[in-house]
N, C-alpha and C positions, 0 to 999 in steps of 0.2 A: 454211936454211929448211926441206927436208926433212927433216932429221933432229929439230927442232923439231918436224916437221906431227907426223913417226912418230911424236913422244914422247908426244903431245895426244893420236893416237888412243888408242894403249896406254891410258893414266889414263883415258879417256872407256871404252872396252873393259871394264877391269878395274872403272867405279862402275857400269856395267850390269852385269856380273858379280852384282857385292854386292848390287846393289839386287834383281837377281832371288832372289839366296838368300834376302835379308828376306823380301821378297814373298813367296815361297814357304813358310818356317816361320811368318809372323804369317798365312798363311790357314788353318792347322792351330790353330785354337784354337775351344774351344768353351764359352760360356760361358751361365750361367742366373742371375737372381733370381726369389724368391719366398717369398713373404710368407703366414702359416697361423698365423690366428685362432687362440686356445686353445684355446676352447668348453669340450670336458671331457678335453684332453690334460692329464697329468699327468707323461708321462714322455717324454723326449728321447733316442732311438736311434740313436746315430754307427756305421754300421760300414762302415769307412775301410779302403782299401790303398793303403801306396805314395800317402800323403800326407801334404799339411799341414792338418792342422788348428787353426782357432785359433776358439775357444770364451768367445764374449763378452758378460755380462751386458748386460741395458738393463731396465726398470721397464715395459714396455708388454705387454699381454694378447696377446700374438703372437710367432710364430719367423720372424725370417729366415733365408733359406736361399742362400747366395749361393757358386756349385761351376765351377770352370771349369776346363777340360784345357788341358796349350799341349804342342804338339809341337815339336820342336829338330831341323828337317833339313829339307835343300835339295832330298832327294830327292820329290818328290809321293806319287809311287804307295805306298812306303811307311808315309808319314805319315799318308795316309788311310786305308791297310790297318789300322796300330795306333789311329786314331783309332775306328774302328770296333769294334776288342778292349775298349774301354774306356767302364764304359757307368756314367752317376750316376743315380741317381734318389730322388725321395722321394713317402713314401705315407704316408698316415693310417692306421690302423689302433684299435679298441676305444679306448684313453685313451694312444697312443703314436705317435708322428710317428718317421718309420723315415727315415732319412738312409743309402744304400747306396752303396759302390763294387764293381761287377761285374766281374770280368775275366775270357775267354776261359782255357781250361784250360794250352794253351801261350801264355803271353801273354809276347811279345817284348819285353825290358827293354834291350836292345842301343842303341837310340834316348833319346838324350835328352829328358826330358819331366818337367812337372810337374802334380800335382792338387792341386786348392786349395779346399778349405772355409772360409770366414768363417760363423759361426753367431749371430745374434744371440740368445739367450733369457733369459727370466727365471728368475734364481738358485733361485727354489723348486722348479722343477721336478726330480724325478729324472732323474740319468744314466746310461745307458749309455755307453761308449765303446770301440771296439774299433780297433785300427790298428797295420798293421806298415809296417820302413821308409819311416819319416817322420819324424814330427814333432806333435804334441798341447801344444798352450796353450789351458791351460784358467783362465778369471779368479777363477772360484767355484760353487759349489752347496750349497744350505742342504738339497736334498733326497736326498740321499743318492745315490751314486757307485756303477757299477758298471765295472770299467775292467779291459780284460783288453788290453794292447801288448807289441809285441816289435820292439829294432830301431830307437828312437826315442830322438830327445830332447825328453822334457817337461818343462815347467814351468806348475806349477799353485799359483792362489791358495788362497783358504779354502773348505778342502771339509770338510764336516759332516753332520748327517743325523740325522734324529729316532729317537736310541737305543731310544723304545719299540714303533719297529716296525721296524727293520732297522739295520745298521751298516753301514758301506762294505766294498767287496772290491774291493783292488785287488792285481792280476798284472799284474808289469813282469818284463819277459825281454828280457836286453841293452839296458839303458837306460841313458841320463846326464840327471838333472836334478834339479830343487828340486822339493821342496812345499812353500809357506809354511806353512801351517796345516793338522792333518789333524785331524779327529773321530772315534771310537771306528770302527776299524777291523782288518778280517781283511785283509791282505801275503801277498805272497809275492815276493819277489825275489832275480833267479836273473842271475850272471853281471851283475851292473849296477852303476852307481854312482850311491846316491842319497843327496842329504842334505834332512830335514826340520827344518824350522828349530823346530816344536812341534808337538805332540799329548797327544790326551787319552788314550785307551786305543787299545791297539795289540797285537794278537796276530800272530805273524809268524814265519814258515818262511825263512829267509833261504841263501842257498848260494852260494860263491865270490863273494860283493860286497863292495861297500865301501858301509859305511853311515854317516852322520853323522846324528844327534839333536838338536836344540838342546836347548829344554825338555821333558819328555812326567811327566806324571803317573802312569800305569801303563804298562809294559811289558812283556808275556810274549813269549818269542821262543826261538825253537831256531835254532840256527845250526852251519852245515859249511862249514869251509873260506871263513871272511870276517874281514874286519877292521871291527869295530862299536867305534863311540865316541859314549857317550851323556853330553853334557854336564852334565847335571842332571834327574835322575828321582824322584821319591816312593818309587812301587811298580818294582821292577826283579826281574826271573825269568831266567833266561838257562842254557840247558843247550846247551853247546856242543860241537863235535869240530872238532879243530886248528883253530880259529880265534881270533883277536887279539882279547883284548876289554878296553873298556880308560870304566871310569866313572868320572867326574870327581866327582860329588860323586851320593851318594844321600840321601835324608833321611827315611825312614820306615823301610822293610824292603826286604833285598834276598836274593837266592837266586842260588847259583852254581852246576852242574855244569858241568865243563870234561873235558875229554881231550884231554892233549895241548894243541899251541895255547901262551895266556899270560892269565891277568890279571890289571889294575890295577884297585882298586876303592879309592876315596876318600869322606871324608864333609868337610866344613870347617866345619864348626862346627852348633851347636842341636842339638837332639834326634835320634834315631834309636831305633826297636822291636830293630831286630834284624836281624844280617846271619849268612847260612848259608853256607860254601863249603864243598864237596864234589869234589875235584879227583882228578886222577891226571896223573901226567908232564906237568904241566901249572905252570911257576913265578907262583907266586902272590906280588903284592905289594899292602898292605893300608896303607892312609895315612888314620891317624882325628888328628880334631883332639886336640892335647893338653892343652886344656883339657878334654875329654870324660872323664868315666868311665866302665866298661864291664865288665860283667865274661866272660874271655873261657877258653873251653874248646877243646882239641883238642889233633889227635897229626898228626905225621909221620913217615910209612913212608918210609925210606932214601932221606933228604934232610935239609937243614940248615934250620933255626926260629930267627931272626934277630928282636929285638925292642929296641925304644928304653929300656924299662921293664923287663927281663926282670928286676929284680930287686924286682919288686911281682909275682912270678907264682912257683908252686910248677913246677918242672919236675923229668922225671923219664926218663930215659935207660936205657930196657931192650932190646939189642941193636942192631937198624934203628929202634927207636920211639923217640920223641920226644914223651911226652905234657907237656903245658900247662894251669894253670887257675889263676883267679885275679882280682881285683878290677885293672883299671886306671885310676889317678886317684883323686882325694879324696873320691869319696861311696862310702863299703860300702857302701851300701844302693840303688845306681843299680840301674832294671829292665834297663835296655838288655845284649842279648847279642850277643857274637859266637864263633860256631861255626866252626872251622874244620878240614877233616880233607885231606889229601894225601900221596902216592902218590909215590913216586919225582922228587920235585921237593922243590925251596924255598918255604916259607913266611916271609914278610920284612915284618916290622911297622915303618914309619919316619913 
């Protein structure tokens, strides 16, 4: 019977224990809503640290604003100390609702904790978004994006924006995530991995990522040191250094500089203007449909020129050179060209 009584207090001991630790991290929480008219706001200002944010249409003339802290510790005195390092706020300003997270200049991360925005607004509205280690879900914007993250995983709906008076800019720095849909936009992505399922125009500085394309109609891009694979493009531009680049099908014009790196450049059938590569130490391999005709020019400098057809083309063998030209397919008379010149690598038609 006593060792029975001991065993009760102990469990009785140990759920006061527990229940004061809850106690004590669910009184570190701090939370807000509120609600702000449009009137003559135009534009929506996140600038987020060390959160999540999640960015959610509705159809009504107003922003919700809905921000809350939670603290992770048993200890008090600390919890309140960092509760205090940590400060939300939002202000109106000229045609802008400013969404802030404040933090103390040494501000203590050592403590488990999270920040949380829920945002209600309407998709017309222009975006800002700024936020590092966290998290940004965004559902859409028809008013054009401005998003500068580092350190995050995003996933964003349809973002777009009235071409005749601005395009989107967005900088991702160490990212992982989707955009379903993008609208004529200036990129930069650095150290991340993103895939975009479509876009319309896209100019973009890319370095050490991994990029995935679905659809996109125009593409300009410089790229160092990444691996980009665009499934299907119109207009495709791409001047690269060592980096993997690899097009599955282009159908209008397409433009290559490479160094070094690799790549695959494919067309599957219908029309094409005209495809340029420009390479060096860089193995280039070229996949055009075989029912296409084309007529195709260029040389390679000490490297081997590998072709399905090589014997509907004049070639001509002077030292390390390797020049090519010639009609591919049944219409002499096709406009479509393709240029090809490379540098200490393979050029390979299959």
């Amino acid at each position: 019977m006593r060792r029975i009584k001991t065993i009760l207090i102990a469990i009785l001991t140990s759920w006061i224990s527990l229940s004061s630790q809850d106690r004590s991290a669910s009184d570190f929480t701090s939370y807000s809503l509120e609600v702000f008219p449009l009137h003559n706001i135009t534009q929506l200002d996140v600038r987020a640290k060390h959160a999540q944010v999640d960015l959610v249409n509705w159809d009504k003339d107003s922003i919700s604003v809905e921000a809350s802290i939670e603290i992770y510790s048993d200890k008090p005195n600390l919890a309140k100390e960092m509760m205090n390092e940590i400060k939300l706020k939002t202000v109106g300003y000229s045609n802008t609702l400013l969404v802030k997270t404040s933090l103390v200049k040494d501000f203590n991360r050592t403590i488990p904790y999270k920040i949380k925005y829920t945002i209600f607004f309407p998709k017309k509205l222009g975006l800002r978004i700024e936020n590092m280690h966290g998290r940004v879900n965004l559902e859409g914007v028809h008013g054009g994006v401005f998003a500068n993250i580092s350190y995050c995983d995003i996933q964003f709906g349809k973002i777009s924006a009235d071409t005749s008076k601005s395009v989107n800019h967005i900088n991702l720095l160490h990212c992982n995530g989707i955009i379903k849909s993008l609208g004529s936009s200036d990129i930069e992505i650095n150290n991340s991995t993103i895939e975009i399922q479509e876009a319309d125009h896209i100019n973009a500085i890319t370095k050490y990522s991994l990029l995935k394309i679905g659809r996109i109609k125009d593409y300009q891009g410089s790229s160092q040191v990444d691996n980009i694979k665009i499934k299907a493009g119109d207009f495709v531009t791409i001047n690269s250094n060592n980096s993997i680049i690899n097009v599955q099908n282009f159908t209008q014009k397409a433009l290559f500089e490479g160094h070094k790196g690799s790549l695959m450049v494919s067309h599957s059938g219908g029309s094409f203007r005209e495809l340029t590569i420009n390479n060096e130490e860089t193995p280039t391999t070229v996949k055009i449909d075989s029912n296409t005709s084309y007529l195709l020019n260029g040389e390679v400098f000490n490297g081997k020129f590998t072709h399905t057809h090589k014997d509907q083309l004049k070639v001509v063998t002077d030292l390390n050179k390797i020049g090519f030209s010639g009609v591919v397919g049944k219409d002499p008379n096709t406009q479509r060209k393709v240029i090809i010149f490379n540098k200490n690598q393979k050029v390979e038609f299959n």
